[in-house]
N, CA, C and O atoms as a GROMACS GRO file, in nm:
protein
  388
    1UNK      N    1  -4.004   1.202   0.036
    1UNK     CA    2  -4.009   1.081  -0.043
    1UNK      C    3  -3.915   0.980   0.022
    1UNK      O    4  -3.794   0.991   0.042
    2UNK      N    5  -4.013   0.859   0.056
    2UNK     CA    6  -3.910   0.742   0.102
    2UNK      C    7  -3.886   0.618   0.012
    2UNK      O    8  -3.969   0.570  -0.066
    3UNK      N    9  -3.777   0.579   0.032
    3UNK     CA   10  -3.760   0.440  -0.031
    3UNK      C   11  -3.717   0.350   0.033
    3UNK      O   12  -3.621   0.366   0.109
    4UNK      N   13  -3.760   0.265   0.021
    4UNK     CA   14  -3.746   0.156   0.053
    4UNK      C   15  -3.687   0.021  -0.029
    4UNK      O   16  -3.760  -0.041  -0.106
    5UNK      N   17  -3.499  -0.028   0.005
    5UNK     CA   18  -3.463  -0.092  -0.114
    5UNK      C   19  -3.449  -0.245  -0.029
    5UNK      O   20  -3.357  -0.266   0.051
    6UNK      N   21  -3.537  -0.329  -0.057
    6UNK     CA   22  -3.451  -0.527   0.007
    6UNK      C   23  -3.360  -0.560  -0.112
    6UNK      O   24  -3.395  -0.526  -0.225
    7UNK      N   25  -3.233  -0.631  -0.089
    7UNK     CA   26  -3.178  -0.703  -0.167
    7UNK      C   27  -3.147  -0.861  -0.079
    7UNK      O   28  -3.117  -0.889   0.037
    8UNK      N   29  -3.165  -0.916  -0.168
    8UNK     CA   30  -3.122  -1.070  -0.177
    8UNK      C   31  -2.988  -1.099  -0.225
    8UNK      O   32  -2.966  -1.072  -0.343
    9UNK      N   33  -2.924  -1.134  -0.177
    9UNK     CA   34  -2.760  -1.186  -0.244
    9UNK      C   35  -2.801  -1.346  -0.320
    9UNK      O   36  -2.878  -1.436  -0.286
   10UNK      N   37  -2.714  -1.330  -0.433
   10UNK     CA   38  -2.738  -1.471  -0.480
   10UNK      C   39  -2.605  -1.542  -0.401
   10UNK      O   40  -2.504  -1.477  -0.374
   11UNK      N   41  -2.625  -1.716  -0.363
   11UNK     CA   42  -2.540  -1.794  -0.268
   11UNK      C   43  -2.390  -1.753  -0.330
   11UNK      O   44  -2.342  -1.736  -0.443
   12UNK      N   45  -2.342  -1.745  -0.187
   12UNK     CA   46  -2.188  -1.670  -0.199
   12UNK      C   47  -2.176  -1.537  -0.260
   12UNK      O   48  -2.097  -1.548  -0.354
   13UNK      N   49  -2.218  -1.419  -0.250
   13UNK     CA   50  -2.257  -1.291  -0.330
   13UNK      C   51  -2.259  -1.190  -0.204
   13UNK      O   52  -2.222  -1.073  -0.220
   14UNK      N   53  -2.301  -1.237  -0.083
   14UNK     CA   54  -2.302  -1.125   0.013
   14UNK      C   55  -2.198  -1.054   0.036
   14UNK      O   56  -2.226  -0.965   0.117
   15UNK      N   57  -2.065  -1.050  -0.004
   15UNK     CA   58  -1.948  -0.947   0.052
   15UNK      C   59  -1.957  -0.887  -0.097
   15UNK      O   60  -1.963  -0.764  -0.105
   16UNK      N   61  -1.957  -0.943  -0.184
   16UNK     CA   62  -1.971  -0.845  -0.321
   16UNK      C   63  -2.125  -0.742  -0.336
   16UNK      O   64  -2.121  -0.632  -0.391
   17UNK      N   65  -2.212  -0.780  -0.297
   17UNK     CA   66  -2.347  -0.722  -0.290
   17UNK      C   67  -2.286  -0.594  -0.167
   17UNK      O   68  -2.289  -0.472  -0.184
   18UNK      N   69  -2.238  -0.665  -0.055
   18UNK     CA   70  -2.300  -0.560   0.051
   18UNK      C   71  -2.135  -0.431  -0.003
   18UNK      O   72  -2.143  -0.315   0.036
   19UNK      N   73  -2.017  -0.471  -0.081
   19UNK     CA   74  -1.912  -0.387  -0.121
   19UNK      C   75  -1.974  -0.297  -0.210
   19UNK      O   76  -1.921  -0.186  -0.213
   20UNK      N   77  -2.118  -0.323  -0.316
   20UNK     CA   78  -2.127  -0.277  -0.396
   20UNK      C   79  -2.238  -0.130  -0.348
   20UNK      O   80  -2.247  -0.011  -0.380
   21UNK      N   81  -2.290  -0.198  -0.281
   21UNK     CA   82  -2.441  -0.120  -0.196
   21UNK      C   83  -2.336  -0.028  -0.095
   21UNK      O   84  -2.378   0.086  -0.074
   22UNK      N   85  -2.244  -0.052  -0.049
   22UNK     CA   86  -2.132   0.038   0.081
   22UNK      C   87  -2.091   0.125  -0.025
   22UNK      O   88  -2.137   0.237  -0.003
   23UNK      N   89  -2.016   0.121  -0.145
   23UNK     CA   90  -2.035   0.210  -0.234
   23UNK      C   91  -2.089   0.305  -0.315
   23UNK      O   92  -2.037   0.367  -0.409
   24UNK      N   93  -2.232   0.312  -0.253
   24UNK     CA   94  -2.346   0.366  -0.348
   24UNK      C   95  -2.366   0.492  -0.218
   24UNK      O   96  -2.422   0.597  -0.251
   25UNK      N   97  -2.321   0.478  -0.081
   25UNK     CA   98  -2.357   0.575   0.021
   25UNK      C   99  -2.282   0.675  -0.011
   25UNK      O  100  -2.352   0.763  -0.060
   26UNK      N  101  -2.161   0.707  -0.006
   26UNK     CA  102  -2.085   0.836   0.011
   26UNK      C  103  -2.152   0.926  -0.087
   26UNK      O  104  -2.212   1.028  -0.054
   27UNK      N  105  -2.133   0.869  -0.256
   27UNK     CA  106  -2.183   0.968  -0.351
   27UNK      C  107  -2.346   0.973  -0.331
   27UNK      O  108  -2.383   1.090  -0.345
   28UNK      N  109  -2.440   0.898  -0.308
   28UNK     CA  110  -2.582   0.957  -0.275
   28UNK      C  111  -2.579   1.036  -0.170
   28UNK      O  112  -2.617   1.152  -0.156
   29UNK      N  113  -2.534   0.969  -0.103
   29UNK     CA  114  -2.543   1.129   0.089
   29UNK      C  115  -2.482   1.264   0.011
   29UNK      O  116  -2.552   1.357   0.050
   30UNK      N  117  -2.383   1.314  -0.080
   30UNK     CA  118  -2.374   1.435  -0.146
   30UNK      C  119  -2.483   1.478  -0.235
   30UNK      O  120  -2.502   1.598  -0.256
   31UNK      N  121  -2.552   1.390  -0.285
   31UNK     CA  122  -2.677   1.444  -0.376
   31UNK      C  123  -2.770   1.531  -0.318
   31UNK      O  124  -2.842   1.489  -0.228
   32UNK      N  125  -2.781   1.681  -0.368
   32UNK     CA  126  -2.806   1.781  -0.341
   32UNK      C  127  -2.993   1.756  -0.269
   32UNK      O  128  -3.042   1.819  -0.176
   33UNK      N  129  -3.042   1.676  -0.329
   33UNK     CA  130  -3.165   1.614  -0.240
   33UNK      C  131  -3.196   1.542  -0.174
   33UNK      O  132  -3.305   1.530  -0.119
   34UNK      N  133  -3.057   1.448  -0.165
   34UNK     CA  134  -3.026   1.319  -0.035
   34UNK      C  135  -3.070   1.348   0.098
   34UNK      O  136  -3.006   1.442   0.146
   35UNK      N  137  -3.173   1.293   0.188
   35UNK     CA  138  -3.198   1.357   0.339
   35UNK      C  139  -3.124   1.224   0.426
   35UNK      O  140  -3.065   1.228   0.534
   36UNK      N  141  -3.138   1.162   0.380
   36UNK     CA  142  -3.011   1.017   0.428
   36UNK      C  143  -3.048   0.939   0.343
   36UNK      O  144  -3.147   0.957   0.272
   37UNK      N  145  -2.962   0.827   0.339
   37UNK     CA  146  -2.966   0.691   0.291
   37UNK      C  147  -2.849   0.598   0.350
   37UNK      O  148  -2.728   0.612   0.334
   38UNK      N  149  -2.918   0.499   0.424
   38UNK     CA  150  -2.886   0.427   0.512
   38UNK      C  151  -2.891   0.284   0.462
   38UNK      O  152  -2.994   0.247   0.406
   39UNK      N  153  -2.775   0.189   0.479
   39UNK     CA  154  -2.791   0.060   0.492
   39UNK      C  155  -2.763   0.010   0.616
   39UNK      O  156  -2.703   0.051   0.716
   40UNK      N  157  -2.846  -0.132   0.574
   40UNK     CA  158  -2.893  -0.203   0.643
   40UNK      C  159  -2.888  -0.377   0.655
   40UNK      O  160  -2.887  -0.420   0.539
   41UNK      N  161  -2.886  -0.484   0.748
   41UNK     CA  162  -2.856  -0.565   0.706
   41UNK      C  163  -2.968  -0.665   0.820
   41UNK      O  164  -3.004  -0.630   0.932
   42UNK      N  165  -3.007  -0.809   0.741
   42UNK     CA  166  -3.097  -0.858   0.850
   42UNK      C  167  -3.018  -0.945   0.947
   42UNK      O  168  -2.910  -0.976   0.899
   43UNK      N  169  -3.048  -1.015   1.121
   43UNK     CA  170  -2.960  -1.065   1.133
   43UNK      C  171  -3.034  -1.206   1.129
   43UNK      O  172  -3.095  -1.255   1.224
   44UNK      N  173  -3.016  -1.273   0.981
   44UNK     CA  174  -3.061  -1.422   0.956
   44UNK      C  175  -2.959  -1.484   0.956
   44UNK      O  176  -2.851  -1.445   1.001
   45UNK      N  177  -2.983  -1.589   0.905
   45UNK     CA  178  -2.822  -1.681   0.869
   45UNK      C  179  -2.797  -1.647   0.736
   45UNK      O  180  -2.676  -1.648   0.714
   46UNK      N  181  -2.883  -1.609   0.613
   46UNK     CA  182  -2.893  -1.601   0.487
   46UNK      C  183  -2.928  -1.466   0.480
   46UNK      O  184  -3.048  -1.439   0.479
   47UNK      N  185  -2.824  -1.356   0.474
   47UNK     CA  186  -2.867  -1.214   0.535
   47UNK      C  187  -2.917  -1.135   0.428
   47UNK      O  188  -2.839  -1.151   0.334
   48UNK      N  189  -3.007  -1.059   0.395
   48UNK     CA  190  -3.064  -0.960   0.306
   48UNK      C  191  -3.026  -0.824   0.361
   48UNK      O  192  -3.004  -0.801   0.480
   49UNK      N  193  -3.022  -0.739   0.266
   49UNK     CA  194  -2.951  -0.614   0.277
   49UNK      C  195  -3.040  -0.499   0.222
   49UNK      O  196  -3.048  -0.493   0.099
   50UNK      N  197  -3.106  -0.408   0.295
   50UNK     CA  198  -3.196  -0.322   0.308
   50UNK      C  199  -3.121  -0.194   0.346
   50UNK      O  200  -3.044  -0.179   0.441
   51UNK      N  201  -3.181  -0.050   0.201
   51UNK     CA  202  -3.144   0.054   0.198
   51UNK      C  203  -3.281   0.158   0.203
   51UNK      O  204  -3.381   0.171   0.132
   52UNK      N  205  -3.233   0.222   0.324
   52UNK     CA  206  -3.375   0.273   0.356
   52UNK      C  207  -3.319   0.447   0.336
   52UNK      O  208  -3.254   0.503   0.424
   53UNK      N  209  -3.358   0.516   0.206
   53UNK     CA  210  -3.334   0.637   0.141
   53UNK      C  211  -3.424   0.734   0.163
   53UNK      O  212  -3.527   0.667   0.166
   54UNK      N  213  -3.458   0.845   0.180
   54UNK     CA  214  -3.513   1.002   0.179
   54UNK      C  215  -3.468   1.088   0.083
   54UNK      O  216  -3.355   1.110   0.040
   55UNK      N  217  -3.553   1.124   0.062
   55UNK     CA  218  -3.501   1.234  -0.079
   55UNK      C  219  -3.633   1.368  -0.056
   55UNK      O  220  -3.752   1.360  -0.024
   56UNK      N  221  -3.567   1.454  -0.081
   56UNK     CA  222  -3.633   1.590  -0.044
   56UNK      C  223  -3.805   1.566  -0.128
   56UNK      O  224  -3.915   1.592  -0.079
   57UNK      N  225  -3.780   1.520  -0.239
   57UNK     CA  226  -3.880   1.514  -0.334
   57UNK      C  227  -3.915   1.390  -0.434
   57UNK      O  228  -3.851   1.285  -0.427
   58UNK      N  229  -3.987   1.401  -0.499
   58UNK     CA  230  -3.970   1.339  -0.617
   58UNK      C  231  -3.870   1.368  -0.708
   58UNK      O  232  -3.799   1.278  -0.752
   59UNK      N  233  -3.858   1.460  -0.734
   59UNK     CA  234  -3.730   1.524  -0.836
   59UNK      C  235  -3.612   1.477  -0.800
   59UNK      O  236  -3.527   1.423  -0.871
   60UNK      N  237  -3.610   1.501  -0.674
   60UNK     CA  238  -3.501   1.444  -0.613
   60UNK      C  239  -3.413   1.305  -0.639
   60UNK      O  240  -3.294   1.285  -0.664
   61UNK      N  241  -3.543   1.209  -0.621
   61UNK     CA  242  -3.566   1.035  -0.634
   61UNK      C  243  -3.512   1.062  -0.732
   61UNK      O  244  -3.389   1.054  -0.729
   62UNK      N  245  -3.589   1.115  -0.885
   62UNK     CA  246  -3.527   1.076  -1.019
   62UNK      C  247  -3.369   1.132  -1.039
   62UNK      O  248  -3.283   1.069  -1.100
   63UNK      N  249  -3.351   1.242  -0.985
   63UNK     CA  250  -3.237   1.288  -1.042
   63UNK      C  251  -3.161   1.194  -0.995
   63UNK      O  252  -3.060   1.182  -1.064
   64UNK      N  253  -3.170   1.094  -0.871
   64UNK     CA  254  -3.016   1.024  -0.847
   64UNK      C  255  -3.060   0.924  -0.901
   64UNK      O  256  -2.970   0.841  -0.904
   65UNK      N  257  -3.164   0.880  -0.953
   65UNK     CA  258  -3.134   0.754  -1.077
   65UNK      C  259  -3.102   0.791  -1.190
   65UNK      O  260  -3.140   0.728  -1.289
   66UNK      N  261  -3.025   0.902  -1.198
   66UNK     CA  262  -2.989   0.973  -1.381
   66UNK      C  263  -2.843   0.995  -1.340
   66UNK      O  264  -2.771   1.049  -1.423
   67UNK      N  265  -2.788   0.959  -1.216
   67UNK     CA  266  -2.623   0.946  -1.121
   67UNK      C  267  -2.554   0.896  -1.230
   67UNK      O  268  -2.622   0.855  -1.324
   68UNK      N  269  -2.414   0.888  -1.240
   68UNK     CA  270  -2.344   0.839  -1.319
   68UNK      C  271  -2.329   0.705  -1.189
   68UNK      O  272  -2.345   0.595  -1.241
   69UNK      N  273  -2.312   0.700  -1.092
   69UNK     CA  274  -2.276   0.652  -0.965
   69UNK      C  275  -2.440   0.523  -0.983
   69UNK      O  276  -2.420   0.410  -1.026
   70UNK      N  277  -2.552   0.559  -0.951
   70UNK     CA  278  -2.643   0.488  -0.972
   70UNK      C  279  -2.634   0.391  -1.091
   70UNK      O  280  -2.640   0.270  -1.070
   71UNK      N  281  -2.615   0.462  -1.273
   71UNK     CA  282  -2.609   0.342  -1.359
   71UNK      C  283  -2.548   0.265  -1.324
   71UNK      O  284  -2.586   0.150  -1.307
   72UNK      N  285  -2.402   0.320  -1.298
   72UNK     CA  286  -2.329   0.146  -1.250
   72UNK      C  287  -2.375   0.076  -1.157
   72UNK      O  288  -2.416  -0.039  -1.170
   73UNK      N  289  -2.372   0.127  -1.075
   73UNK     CA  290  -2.424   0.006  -0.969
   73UNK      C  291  -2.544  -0.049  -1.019
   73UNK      O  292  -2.570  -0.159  -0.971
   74UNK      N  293  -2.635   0.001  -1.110
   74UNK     CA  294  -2.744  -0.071  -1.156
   74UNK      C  295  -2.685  -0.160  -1.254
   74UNK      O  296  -2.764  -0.244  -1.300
   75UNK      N  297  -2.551  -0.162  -1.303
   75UNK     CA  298  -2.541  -0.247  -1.424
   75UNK      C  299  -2.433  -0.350  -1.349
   75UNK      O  300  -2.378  -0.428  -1.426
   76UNK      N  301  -2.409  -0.356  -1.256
   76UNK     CA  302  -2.352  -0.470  -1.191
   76UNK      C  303  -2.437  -0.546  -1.080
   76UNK      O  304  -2.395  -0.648  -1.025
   77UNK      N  305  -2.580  -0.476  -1.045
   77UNK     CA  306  -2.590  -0.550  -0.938
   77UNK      C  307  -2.713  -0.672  -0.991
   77UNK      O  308  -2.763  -0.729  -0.895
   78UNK      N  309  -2.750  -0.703  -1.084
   78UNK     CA  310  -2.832  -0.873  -1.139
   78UNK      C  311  -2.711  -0.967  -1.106
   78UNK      O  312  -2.732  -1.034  -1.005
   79UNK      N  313  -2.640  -0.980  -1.141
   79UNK     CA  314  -2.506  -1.108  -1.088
   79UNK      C  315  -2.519  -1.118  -0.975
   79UNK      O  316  -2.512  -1.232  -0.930
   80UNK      N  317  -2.547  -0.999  -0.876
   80UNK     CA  318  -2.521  -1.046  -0.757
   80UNK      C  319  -2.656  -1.090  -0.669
   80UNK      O  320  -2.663  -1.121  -0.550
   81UNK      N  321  -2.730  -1.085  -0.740
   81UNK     CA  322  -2.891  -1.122  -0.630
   81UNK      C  323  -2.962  -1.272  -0.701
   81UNK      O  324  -2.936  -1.327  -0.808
   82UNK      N  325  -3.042  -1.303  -0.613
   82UNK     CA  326  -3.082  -1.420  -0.608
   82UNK      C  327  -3.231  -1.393  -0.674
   82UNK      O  328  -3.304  -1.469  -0.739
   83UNK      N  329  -3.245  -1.286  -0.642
   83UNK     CA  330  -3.409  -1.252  -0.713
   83UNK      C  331  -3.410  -1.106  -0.751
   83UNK      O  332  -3.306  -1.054  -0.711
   84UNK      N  333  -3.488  -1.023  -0.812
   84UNK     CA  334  -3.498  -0.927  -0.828
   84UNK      C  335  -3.498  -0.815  -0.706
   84UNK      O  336  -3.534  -0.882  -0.610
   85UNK      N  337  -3.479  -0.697  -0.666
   85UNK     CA  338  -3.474  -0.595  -0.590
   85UNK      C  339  -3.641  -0.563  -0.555
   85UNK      O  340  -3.717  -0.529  -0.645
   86UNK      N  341  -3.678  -0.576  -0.440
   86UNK     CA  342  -3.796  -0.552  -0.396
   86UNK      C  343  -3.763  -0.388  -0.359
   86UNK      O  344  -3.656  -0.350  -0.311
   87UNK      N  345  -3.849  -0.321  -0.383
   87UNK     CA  346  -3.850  -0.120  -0.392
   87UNK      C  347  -3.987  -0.074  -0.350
   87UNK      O  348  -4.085  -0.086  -0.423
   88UNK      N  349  -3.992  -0.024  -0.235
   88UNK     CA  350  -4.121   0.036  -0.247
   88UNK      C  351  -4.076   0.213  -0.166
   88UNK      O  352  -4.016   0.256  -0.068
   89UNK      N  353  -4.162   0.272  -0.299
   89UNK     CA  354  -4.166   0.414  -0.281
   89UNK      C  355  -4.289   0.462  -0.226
   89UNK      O  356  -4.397   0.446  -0.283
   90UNK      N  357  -4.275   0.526  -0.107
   90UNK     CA  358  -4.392   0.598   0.022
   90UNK      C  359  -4.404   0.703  -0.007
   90UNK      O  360  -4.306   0.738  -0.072
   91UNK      N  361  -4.474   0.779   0.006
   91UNK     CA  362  -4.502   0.946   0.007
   91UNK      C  363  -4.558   0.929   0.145
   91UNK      O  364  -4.618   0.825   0.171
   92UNK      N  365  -4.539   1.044   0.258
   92UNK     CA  366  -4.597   1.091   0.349
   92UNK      C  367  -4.754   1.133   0.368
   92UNK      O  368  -4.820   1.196   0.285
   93UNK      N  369  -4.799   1.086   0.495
   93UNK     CA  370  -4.957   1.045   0.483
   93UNK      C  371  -4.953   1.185   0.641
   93UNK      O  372  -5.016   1.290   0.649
   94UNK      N  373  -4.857   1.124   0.739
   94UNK     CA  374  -4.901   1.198   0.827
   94UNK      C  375  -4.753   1.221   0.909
   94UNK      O  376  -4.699   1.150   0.993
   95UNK      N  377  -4.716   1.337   0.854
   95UNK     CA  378  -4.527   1.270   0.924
   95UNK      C  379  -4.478   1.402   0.968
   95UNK      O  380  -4.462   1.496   0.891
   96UNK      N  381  -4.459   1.404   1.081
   96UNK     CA  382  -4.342   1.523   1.150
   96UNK      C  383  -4.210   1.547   1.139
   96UNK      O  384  -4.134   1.451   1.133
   97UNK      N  385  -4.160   1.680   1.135
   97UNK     CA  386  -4.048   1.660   1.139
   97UNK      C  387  -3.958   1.673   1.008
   97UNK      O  388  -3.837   1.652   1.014
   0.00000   0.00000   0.00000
């Protein structure tokens, strides 16, 4: 299971967005179904910040949105974006490895 996270910073928000998202790695990479989760950043002038996650399963996915670590960061991060969180979740079609 992949995910796929874009964030948008709302103007002046990018060092608080990208402090809050740098915080969310250590405790997901321990989650017992974490296969990575990686950030990411674009190089624009107006930079968006992309978290590209693996999780063993589906089960997986949900259990770290039930994180004590996930609510918060879900309950602080609307202040900091300019638009809503674009998410798209993949399942494997044809994948090695």
């Amino acid at each position: 299971m992949t995910v796929i996270a874009r964030f948008t910073p709302a103007s002046d928000r990018a060092p608080q967005l990208k402090a809050l998202l740098e915080g969310m790695i250590a405790p997901t990479r321990s989650e017992p179904g974490c296969r990575s989760y990686d950030l990411y950043t674009t190089e624009t002038e107006a930079p968006d910040f992309v978290l590209l996650e693996r999780y063993q399963d589906t089960a997986a996915l949900e259990a770290h949105r039930t994180t004590a670590h996930y609510k918060a960061y879900r309950a602080q991060l609307s202040d900091l974006l300019a638009k809503p969180v674009e998410v798209s979740v993949l399942r494997p079609v044809n994948v090695t490895g």
